[in-house]
C-alpha positions as CSV (number, residue, x, y, z in Angstrom):
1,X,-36.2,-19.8,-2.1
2,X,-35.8,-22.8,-3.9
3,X,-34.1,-25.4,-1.4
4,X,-34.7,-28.7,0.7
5,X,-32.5,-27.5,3.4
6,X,-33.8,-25.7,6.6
7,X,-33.2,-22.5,8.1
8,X,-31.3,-22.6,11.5
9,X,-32.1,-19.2,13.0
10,X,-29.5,-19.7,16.4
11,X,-29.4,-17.2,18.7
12,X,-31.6,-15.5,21.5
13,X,-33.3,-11.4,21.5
14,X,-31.6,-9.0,23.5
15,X,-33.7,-5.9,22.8
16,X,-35.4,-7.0,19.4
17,X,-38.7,-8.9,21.1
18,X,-40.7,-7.8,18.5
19,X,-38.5,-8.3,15.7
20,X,-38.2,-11.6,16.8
21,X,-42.0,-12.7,17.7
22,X,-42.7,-11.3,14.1
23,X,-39.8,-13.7,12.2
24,X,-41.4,-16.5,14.6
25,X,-45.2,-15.9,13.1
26,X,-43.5,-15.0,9.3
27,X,-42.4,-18.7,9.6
28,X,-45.5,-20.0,11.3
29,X,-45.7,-23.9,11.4
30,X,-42.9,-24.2,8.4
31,X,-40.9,-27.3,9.3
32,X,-38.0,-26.1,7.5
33,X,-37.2,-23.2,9.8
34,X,-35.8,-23.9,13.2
35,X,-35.5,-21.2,16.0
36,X,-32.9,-22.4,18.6
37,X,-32.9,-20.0,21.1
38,X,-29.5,-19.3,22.8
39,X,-27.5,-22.0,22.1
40,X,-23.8,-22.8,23.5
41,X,-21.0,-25.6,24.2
42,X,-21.8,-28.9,22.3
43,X,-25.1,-28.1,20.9
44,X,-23.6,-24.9,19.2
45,X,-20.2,-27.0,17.6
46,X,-23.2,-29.6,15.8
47,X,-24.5,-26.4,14.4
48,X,-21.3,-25.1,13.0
49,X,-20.2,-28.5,12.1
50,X,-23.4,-29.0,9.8
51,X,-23.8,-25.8,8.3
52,X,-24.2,-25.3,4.7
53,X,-24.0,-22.2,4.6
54,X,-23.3,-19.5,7.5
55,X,-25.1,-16.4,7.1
56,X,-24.3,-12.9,9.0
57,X,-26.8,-10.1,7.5
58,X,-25.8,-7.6,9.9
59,X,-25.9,-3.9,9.6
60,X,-23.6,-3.0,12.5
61,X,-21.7,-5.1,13.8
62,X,-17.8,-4.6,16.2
63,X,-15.6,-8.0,15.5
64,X,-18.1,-10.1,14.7
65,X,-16.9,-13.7,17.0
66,X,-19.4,-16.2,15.2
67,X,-18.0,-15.3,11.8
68,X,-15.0,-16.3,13.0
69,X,-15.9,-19.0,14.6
70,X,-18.4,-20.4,11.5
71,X,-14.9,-20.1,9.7
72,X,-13.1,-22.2,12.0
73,X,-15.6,-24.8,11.4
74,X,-15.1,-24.5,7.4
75,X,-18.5,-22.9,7.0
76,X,-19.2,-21.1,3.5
77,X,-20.2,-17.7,4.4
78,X,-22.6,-15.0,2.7
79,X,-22.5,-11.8,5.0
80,X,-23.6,-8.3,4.3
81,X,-20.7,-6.0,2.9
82,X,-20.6,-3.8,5.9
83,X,-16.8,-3.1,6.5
84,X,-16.9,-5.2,9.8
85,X,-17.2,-8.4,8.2
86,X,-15.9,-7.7,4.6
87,X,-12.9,-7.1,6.2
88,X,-12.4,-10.3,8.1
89,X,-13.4,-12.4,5.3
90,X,-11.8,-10.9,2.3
91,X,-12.7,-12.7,-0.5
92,X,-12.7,-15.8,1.3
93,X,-16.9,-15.8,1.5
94,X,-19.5,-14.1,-0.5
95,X,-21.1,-10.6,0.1
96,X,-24.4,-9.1,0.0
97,X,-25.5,-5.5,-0.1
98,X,-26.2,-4.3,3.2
99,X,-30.2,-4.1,4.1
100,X,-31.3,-5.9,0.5
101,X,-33.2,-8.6,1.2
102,X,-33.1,-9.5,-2.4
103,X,-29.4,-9.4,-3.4
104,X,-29.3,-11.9,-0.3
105,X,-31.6,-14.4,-1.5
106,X,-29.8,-14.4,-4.6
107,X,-26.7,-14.9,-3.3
108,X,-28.1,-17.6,-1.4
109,X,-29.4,-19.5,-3.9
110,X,-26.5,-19.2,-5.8
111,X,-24.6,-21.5,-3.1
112,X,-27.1,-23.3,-2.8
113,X,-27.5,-24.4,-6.3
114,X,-24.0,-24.4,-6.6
115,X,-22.4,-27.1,-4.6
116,X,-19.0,-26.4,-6.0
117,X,-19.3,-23.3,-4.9
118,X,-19.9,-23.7,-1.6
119,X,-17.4,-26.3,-1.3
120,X,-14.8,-24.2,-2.3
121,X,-15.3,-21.5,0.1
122,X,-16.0,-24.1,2.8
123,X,-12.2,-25.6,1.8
124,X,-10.4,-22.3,2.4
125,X,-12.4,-21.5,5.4
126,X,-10.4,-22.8,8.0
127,X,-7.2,-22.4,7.3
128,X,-7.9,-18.7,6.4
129,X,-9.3,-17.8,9.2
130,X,-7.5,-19.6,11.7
131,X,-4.0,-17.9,10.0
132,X,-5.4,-14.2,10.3
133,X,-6.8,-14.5,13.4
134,X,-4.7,-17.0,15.3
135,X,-4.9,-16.3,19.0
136,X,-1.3,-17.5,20.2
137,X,-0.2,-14.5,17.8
138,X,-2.7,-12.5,19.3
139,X,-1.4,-13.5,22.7
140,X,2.3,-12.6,22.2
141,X,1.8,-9.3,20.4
142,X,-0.4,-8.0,23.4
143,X,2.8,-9.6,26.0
144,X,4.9,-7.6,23.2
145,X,3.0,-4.3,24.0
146,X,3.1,-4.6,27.4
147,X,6.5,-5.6,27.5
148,X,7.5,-2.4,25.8
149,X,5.2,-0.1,27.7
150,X,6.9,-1.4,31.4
151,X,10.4,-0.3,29.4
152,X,9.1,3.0,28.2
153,X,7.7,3.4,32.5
154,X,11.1,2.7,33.5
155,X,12.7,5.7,31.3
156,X,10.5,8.0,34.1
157,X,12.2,6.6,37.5
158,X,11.1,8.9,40.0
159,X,9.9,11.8,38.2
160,X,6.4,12.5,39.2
161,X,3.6,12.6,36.3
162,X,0.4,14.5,37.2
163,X,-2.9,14.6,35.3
164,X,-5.1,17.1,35.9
């Protein structure tokens, strides 16, 4: 790509070693790429905080919590258009087809050549993301649910219920 800013690569190897000592010796001595290892607490906020761009090129992911989080931080995103992520971000980010290396790098040089861009998905962010997944709502529909499941227990006094 054509860019002065460096690649933050964050994040440890759970069972991809290899995958990982091979992106490691693809970057070699390139000072613009930066593998941080697991990272947490303080050191992980600067990272969010000073992100360009966040990028997510998953190709299975459940709830993914750092896209959420990269959003909370007003982060421009560009994630793969599996249904996991397109859903949570809507058209609040930009989306690449799954697995294509090169629809990726277009899309990131797209933001990054396009300041504007960027800055307007870094703007709605936040408050975006923070509204759809706001965890005192979350909170009180779960109390909800289990304040109607202890009712629906009490219907069944003392009759017996069996599973066999």
């Amino acid at each position: 790509m054509d860019t002065d800013k460096k690649l933050v690569i964050a994040g440890d190897t759970s069972d991809t070693d290899d995958y990982v000592q091979r992106l490691k010796k693809l970057a070699g001595n390139d000072p613009n790429i930066i593998f941080t290892g697991f990272v947490s607490g303080k050191l992980l906020n600067e990272i969010y905080s000073n992100a360009y761009i966040y990028v997510l090129p998953s190709n299975l992911e459940g709830m993914p919590l750092s896209l959420l989080e990269a959003m909370s931080f007003g982060n421009a995103v560009i994630g793969s258009d599996i249904a996991e992520i397109a859903d949570v971000v809507e058209d609040k980010a930009v989306l690449f087809r799954k697995s294509d290396v090169d629809d990726l790098k277009e899309k990131l040089q797209m933001i990054c050549d396009n300041k504007d861009l960027a800055q307007k998905y870094k703007a709605e962010a936040t408050e975006f993301i923070c509204k759809k997944y706001n965890w005192n709502d979350v909170v009180n529909q779960t109390l909800k649910l289990y304040k109607k499941g202890r009712k629906s227990d009490e219907s069944f006094n003392d009759k017996q219920i069996s599973v066999s």
